[in-house]
C-alpha positions as CSV (number, residue, x, y, z in Angstrom):
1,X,-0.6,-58.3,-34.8
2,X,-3.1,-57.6,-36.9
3,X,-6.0,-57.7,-33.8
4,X,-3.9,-55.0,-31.9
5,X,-4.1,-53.2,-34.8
6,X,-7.9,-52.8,-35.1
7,X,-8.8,-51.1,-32.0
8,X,-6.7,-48.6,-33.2
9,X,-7.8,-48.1,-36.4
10,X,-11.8,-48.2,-34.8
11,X,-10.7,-45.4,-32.5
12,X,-9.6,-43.5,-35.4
13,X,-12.5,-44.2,-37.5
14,X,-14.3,-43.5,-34.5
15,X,-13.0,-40.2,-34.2
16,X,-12.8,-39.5,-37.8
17,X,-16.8,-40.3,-37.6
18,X,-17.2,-38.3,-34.7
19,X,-15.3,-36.0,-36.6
20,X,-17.4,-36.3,-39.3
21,X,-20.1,-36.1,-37.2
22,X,-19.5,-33.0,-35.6
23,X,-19.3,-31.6,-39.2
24,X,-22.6,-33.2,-40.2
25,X,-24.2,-31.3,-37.1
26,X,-21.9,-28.1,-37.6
27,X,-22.9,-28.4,-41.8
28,X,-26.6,-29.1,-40.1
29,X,-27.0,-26.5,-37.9
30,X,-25.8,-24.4,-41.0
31,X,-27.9,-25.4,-43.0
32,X,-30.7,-24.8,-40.6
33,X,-29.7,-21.2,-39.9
34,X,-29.3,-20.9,-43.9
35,X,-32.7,-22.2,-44.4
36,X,-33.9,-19.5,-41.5
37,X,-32.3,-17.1,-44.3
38,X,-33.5,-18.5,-47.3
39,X,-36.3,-18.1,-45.5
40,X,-36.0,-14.9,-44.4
41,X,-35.0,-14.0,-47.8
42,X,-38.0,-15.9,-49.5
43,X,-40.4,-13.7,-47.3
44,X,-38.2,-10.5,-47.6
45,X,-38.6,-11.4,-51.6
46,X,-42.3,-11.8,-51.3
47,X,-42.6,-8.5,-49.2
48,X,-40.3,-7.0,-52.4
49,X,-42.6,-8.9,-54.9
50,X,-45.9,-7.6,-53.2
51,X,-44.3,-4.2,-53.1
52,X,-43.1,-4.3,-56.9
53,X,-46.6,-5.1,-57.6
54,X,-48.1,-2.0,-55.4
55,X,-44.8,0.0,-57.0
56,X,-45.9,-1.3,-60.5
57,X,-49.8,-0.4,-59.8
58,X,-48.8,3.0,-58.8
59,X,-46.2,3.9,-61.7
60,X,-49.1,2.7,-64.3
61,X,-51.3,4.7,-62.6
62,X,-48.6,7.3,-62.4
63,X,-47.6,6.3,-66.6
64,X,-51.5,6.8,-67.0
65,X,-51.7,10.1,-65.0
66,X,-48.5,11.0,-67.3
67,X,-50.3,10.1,-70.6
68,X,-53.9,11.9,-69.5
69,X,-51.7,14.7,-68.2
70,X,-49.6,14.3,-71.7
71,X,-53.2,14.2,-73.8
72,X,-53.7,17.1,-71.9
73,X,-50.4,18.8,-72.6
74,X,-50.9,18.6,-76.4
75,X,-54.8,20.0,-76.0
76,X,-53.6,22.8,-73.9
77,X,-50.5,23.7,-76.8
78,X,-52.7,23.7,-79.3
79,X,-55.0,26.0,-77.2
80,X,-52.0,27.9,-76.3
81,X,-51.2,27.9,-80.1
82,X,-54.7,28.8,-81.1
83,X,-54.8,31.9,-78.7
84,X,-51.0,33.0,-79.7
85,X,-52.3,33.0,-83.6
86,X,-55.8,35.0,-82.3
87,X,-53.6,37.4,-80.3
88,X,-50.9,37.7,-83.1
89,X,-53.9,38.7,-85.4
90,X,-55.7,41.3,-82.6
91,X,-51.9,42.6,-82.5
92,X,-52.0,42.8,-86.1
93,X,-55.7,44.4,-86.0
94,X,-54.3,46.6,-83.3
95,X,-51.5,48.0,-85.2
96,X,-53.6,48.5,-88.0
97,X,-56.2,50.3,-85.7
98,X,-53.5,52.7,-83.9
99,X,-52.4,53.5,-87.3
100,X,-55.8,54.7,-88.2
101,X,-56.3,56.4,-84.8
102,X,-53.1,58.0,-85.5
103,X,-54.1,59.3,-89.5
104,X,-57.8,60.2,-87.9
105,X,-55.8,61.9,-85.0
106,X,-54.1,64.1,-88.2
107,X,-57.0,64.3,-90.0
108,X,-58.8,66.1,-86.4
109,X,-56.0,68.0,-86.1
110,X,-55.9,69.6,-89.2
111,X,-59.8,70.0,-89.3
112,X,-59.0,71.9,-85.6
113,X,-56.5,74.0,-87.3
114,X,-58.8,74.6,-90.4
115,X,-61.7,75.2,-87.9
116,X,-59.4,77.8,-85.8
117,X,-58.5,79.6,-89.0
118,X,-62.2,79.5,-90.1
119,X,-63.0,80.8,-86.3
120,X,-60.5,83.5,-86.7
121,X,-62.3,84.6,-90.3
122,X,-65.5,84.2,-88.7
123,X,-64.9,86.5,-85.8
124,X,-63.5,88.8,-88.3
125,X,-66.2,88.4,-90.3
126,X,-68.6,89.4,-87.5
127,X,-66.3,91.9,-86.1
128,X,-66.8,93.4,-89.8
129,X,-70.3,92.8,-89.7
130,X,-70.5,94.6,-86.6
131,X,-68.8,97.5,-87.5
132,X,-70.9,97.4,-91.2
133,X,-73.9,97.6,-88.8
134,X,-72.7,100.2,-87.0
135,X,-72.2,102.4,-90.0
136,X,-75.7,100.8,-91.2
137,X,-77.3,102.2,-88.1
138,X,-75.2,105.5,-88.4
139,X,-76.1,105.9,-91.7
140,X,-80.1,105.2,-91.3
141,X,-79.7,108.0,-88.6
142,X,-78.1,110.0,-90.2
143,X,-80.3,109.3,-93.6
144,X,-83.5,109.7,-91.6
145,X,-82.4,113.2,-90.6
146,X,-81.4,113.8,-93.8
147,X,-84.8,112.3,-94.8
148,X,-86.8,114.6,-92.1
149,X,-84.4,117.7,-93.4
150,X,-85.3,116.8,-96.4
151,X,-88.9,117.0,-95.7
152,X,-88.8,120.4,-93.6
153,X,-86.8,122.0,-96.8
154,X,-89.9,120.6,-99.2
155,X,-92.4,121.9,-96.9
156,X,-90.3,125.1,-96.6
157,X,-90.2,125.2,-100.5
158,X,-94.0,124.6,-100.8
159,X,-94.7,127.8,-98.3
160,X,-92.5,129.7,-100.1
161,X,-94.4,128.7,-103.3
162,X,-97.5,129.4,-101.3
163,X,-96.3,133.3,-100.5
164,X,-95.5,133.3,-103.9
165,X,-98.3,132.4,-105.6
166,X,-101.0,134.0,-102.8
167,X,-99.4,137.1,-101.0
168,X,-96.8,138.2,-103.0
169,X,-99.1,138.0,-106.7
170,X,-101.8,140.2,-105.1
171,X,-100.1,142.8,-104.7
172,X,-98.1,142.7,-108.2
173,X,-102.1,141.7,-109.6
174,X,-103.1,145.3,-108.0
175,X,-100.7,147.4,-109.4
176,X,-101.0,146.2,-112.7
177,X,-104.8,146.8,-111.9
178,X,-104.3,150.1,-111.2
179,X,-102.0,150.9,-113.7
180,X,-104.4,149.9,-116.1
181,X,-107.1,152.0,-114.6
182,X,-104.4,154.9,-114.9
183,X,-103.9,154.7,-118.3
184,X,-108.4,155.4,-118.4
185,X,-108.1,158.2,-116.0
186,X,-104.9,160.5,-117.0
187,X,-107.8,163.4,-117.2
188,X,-108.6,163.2,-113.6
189,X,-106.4,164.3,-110.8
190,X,-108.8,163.2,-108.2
191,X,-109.4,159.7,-109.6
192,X,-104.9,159.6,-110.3
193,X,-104.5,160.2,-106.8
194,X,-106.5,158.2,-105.0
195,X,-105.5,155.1,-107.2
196,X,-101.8,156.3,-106.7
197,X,-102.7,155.9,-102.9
198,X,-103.9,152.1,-103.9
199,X,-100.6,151.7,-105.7
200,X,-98.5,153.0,-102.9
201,X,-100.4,150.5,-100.4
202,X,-100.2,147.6,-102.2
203,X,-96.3,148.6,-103.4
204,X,-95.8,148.5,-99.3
205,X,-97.4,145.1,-99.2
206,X,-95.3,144.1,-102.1
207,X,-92.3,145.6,-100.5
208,X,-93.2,144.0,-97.0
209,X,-93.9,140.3,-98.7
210,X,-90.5,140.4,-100.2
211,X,-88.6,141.0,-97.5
212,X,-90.7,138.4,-95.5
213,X,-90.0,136.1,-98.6
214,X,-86.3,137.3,-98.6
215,X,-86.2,136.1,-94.8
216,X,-87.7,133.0,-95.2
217,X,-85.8,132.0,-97.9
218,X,-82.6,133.3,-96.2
219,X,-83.5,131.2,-93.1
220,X,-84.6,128.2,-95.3
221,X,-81.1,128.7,-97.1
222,X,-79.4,128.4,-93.9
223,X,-80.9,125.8,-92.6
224,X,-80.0,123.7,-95.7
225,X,-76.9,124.4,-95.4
226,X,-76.9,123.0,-91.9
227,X,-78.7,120.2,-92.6
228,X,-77.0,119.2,-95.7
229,X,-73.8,120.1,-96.2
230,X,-70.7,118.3,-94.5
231,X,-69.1,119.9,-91.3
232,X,-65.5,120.9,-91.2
């Protein structure tokens, strides 16, 4: 019984290590394929190692680049600070400037009004002068005819003083000559009449030099009066 039994129990251990084999191959050719994976994987890791180094290369260059750029960041702000401060203070220095511009601007513009007013004055002044110079040149005209009237009346005086002194005494000298020679010869007729005849002539000059004298002097008198006295 119990040798019918064992081919039985071989075939089933048979199969159950066929079984087992198939599973060995199946758990095998699993294995294999994993290990193509691992593989695979190992290699795929690799490539992602070998790229994390490249990666990690370029972001410390790139964390350098930052820092340099960074270095360069804070010298340019402070640059950037230092020229806000220089052009807060040329702001300041330009306010300060525009407000004197703006008192110098006052300051021309009242000298221009101060210089118009003293323009004005000035062309008055002249405008005065001018006229005073016209008067002035009126004036010396009119003095310098007054001057050369003055100096025809003088040299009218000085004739008159000349028929005066010369042809109007000779005659007045002769008749009190001859009346003087009268008062010797009041006995004599002959001698009376012809000296009578001397007085007669030189009481005809006499006469004729004071109407002369009476003419000039009337002329002279006239002409004053035209020369010196004002028109109406």
């Amino acid at each position: 019984m119990h040798r019918r039994n064992q081919p039985n129990e071989l075939r089933i251990a048979n199969k159950a290590l066929a079984f087992q084999n198939k599973e060995k191959d199946k758990r095998a050719a699993e294995l294999i394929i994993a290990n193509k994976e691992l593989v695979f994987q190992n290699e795929e890791k690799r490539n992602r190692a070998a790229e994390l180094v490249v990666a990690n290369k370029e972001l410390a260059y790139q964390n350098t680049e930052k820092e340099n750029r960074a270095a360069e960041l804070i010298i340019a702000n402070k640059e950037l600070a230092f020229q806000n401060e220089e052009k807060e203070n040329r702001a300041a220095e330009l306010i300060i400037a525009n407000k004197e511009l703006l008192y110098q601007n006052e300051e021309r513009e009242d000298r221009a009004a101060e210089l118009i007013v003293a323009n004005k004055e000035l062309l008055y002044q002249n405008e005065e002068k001018e006229c005073r110079a016209i008067e002035l040149t009126i004036a010396y005209k009119e003095l310098s005819e007054a001057e050369d009237n003055l100096k025809g009346y003088i040299k009218g005086l000085e004739e008159m003083m000349f028929i005066t002194s010369h042809k109007v005494r000779q005659p007045v000298a002769n008749i009190l000559g001859i009346a003087s020679i009268l008062d010797d010869c009041i006995n004599s007729p002959a001698q009376i009449k012809k000296l009578t005849g001397y007085l007669k002539t030189s009481a005809l000059s006499l006469d004729a030099f004071t109407k002369e004298l009476t003419s000039f002097i009337t002329d002279l008198d006239e002409k004053g009066k035209t020369r010196f006295l004002p028109e109406d």
